[in-house]
C-alpha positions in Angstrom: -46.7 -76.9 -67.4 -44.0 -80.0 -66.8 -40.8 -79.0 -68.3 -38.3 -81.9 -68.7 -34.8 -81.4 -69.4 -32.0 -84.2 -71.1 -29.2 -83.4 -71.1 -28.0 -85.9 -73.3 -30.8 -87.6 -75.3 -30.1 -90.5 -77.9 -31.5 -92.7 -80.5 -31.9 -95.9 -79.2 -31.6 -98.2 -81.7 -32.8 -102.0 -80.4 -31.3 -105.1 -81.7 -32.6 -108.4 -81.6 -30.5 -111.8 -82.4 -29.7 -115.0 -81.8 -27.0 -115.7 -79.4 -24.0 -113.6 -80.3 -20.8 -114.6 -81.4 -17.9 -112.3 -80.8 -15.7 -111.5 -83.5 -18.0 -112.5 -86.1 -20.7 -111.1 -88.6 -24.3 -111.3 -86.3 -27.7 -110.8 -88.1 -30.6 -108.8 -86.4 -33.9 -111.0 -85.8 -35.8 -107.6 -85.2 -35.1 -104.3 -84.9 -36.6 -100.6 -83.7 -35.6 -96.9 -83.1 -36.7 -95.2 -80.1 -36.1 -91.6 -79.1 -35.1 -91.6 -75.8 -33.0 -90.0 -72.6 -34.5 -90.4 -68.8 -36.6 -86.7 -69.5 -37.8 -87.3 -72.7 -38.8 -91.0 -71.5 -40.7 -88.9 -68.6 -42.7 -86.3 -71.4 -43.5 -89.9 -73.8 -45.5 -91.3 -70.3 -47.1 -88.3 -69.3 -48.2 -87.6 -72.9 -49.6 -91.1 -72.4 -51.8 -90.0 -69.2 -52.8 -86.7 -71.1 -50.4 -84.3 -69.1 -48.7 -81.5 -71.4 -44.8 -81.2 -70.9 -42.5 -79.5 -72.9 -39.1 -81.4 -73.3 -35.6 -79.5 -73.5 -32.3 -80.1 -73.4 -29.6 -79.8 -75.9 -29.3 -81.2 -79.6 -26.8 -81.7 -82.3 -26.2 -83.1 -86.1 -28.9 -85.3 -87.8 -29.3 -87.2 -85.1 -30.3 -84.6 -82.7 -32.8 -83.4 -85.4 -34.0 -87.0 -85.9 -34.7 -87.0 -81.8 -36.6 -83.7 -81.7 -38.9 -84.3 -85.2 -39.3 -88.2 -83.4 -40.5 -86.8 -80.0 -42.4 -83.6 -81.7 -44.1 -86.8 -83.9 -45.7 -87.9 -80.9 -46.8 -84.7 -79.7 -44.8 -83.2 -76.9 -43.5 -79.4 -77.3 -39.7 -79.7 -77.7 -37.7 -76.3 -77.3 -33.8 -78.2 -77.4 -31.0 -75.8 -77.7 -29.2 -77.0 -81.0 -25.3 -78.0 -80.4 -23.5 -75.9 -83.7 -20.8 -79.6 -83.3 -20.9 -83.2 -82.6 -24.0 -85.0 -82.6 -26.6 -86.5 -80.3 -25.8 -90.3 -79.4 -26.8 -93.1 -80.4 -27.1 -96.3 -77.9 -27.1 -99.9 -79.3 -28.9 -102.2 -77.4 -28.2 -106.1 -78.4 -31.2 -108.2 -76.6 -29.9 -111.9 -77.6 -30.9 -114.3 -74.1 -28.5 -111.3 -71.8 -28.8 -107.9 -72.8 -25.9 -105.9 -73.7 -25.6 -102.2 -74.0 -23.3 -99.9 -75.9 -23.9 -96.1 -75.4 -22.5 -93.8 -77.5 -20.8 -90.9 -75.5 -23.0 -87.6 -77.0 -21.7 -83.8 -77.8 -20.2 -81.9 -75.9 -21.9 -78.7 -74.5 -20.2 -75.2 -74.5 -21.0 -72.2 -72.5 -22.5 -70.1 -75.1 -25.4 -73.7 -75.3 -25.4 -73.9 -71.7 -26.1 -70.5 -71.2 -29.3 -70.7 -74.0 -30.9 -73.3 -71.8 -30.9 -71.3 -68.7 -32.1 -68.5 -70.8 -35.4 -71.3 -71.6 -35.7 -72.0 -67.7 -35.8 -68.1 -67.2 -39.2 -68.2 -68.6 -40.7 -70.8 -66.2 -43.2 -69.6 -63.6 -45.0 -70.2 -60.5 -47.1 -73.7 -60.5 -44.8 -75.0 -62.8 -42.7 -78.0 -62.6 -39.1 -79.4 -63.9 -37.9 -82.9 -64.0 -34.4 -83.5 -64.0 -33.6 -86.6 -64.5 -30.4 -88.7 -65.3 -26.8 -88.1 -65.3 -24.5 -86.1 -66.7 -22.7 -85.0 -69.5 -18.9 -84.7 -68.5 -18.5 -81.5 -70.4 -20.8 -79.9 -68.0 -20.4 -78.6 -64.5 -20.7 -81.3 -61.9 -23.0 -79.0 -59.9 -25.3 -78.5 -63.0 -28.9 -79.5 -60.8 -27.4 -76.8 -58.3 -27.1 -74.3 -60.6 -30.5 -75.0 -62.4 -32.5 -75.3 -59.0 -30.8 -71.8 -57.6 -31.9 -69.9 -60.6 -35.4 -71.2 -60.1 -35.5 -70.7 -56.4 -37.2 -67.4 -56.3 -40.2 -69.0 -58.0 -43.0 -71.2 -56.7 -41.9 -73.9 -59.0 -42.6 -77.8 -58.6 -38.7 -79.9 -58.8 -38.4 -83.6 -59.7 -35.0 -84.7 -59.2 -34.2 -88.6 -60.3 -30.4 -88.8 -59.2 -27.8 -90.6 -57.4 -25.3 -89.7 -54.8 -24.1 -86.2 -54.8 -26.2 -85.1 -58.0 -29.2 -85.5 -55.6 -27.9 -84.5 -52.2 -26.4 -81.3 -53.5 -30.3 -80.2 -54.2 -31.8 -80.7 -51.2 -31.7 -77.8 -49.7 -33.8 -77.0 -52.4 -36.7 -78.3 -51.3 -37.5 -80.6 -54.4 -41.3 -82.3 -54.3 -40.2 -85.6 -55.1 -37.0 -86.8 -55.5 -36.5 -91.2 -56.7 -33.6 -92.9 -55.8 -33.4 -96.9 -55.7 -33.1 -99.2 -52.3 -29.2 -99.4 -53.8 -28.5 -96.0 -54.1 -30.4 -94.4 -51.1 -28.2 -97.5 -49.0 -25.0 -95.9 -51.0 -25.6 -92.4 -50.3 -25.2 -93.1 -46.4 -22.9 -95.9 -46.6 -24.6 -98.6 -45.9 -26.7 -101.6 -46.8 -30.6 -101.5 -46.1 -32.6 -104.5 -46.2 -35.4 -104.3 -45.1 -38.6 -101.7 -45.3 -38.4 -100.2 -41.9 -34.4 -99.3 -42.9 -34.9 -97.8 -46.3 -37.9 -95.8 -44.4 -35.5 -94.5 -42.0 -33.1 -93.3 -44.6 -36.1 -92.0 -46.8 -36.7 -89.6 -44.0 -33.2 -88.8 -43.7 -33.8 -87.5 -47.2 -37.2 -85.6 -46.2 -35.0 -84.7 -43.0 -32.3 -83.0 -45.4 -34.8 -81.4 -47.5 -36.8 -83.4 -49.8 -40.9 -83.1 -49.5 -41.8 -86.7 -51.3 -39.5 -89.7 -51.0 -40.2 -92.1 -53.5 -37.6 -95.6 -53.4 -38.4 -98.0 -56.2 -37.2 -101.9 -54.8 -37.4 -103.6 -57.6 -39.1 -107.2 -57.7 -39.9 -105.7 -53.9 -42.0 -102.8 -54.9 -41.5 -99.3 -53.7 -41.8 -97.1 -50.5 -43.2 -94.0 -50.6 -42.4 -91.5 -47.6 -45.1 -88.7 -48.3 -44.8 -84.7 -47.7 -47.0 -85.6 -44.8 -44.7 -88.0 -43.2 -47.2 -90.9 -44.3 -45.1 -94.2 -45.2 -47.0 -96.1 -48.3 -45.7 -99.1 -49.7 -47.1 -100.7 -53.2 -46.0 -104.4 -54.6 -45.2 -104.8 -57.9 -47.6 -105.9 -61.2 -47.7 -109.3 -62.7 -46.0 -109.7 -65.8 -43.2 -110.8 -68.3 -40.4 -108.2 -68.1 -39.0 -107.5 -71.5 -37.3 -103.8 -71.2 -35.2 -103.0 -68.9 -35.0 -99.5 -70.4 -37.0 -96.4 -68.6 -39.2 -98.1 -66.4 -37.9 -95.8 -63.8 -38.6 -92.4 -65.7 -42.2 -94.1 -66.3 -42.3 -94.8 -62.1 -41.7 -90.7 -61.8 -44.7 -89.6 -64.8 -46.9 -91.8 -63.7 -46.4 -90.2 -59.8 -46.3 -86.6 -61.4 -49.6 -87.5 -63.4 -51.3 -89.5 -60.2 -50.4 -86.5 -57.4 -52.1 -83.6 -59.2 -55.0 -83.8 -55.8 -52.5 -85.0 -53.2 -53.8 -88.4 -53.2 -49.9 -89.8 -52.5 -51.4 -93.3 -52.2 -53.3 -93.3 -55.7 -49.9 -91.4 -57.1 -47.9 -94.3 -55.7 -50.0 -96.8 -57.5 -50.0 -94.9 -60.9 -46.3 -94.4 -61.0 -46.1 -98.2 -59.9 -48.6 -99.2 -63.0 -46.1 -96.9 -65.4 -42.8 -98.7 -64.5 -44.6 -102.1 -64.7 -46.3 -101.0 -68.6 -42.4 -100.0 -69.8 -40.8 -103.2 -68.0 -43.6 -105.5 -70.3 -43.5 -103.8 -73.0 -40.5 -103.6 -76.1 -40.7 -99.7 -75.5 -42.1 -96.8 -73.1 -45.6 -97.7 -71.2 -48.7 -96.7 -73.4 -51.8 -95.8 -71.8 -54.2 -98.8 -71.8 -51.3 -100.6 -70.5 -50.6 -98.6 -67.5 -54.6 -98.7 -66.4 -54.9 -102.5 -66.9 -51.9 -103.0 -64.6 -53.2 -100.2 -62.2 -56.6 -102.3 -61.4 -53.9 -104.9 -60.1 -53.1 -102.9 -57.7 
């Protein structure tokens, strides 16, 4: 079983206009609700390629139940430890020619809540996998993914870290299976600026070096680079199409790897993961399946 965790998941609520004027009333053209947070985008896409997670994390007030009956709707287990204050955020996305974002800030999270989830990861076992994804809340410990990968050590269990900076170094010794940074923040985590394919290589096996098995670097409009558990170097372009989302492509790059490497065929993984982040990037919401497979036979 895949077990995602958010931390802090949201309502995305979607806005359409025409171009907005500050400091006056603006009219929405369209508008949608999607239930979201980097995990739960991750469960959405690997419902879409038929793999069973189960999606937990914390929730609070009618918006957190609105987020778990929205997800459960689609047919992903949910087990979210339920915040007794606040509630879960809600993110307001104004698409009008630029995009503009406004995220709401989310509960805070005792250590009676806290402790509940870890109580949830106790009962994962061997052959199972965890996807943590995202960052994180500021009422929580800094060195939550520590914490969370520790008490899980003992167990033959399968980690997917998608992090930045410390969040992802402090887990390496670990030994996660795949961890996801971008060109950008791989460059940032050693202090410099890589360029070109053979440099962010180099500094993807500075990762593998430190601990990681799979080394995936999305590039943008350049691809991605893959630096297998075998010390293989793959490298996939990107899919043709109209990017209209800029939302979750990423978490869709990491389901469709997780769904494509069940055999060890890194290469075909690579591709699917590649297909997944194109379908989001295309579509107004998260990748659906035909979508993903069309795009894949691109590649």
């Amino acid at each position: 079983m895949v077990y995602t965790v958010t931390f802090n998941p949201a309502i995305d609520y979607v806005v359409h206009t025409d171009e907005m004027a500050v400091g006056s009333v603006n009219r929405a053209k369209d508008e949608k609700i999607y239930f979201g947070g980097k995990g739960i985008n991750v469960s959405m896409v690997l419902n879409e390629l038929g793999i069973r997670s189960k999606a937990l994390g914390f929730a609070a007030g009618f918006t957190g139940d609105a987020i778990e009956k929205g997800v459960s709707e689609k047919g992903i287990d949910t087990d979210f430890v339920h915040l007794e204050n606040g509630f879960s955020r809600i993110n307001v996305k104004i698409k009008s020619g630029d995009e503009t974002e406004l995220n709401g800030q989310g509960p805070a999270i005792d250590d009676k809540s806290l402790n509940e989830l870890f109580s949830k990861l106790d009962k994962l076992t061997d052959g199972d996998m965890i996807v943590l994804a995202g960052s994180i809340p500021s009422s929580m410990p800094s060195d939550i993914y520590e914490k969370i990968l520790e008490r899980l050590s003992g167990k033959n269990i399968k980690a997917v870290v998608d992090a930045t900076k410390d969040l992802l170094m402090n887990v390496l010794k670990y030994k996660p299976f795949l961890v996801k940074p971008n060109n950008h923040e791989l460059g940032e985590m050693f202090g410099v600026t890589l360029k070109t394919n053979d440099e962010i290589a180099e500094y993807a096996g500075k990762l593998k070096d430190m601990g990681a098995q799979n080394v995936l670097v999305s590039m943008a409009g350049d691809g991605a680079l893959l630096l297998d558990e075998n010390g293989k170097t793959h490298i996939c372009g990107v899919c043709k199409g109209t990017v209209k989302n800029s939302v979750g492509a990423g978490d869709s790059m990491v389901a469709g790897f997780i769904a494509g490497s069940g055999q060890g065929d890194y290469e075909y993984a690579l591709k699917l993961g590649t297909a997944a982040g194109g379908a989001t990037a295309f579509s107004d919401g998260l990748a659906e399946r035909e979508e993903i497979f069309r795009l894949l036979e691109q590649l």
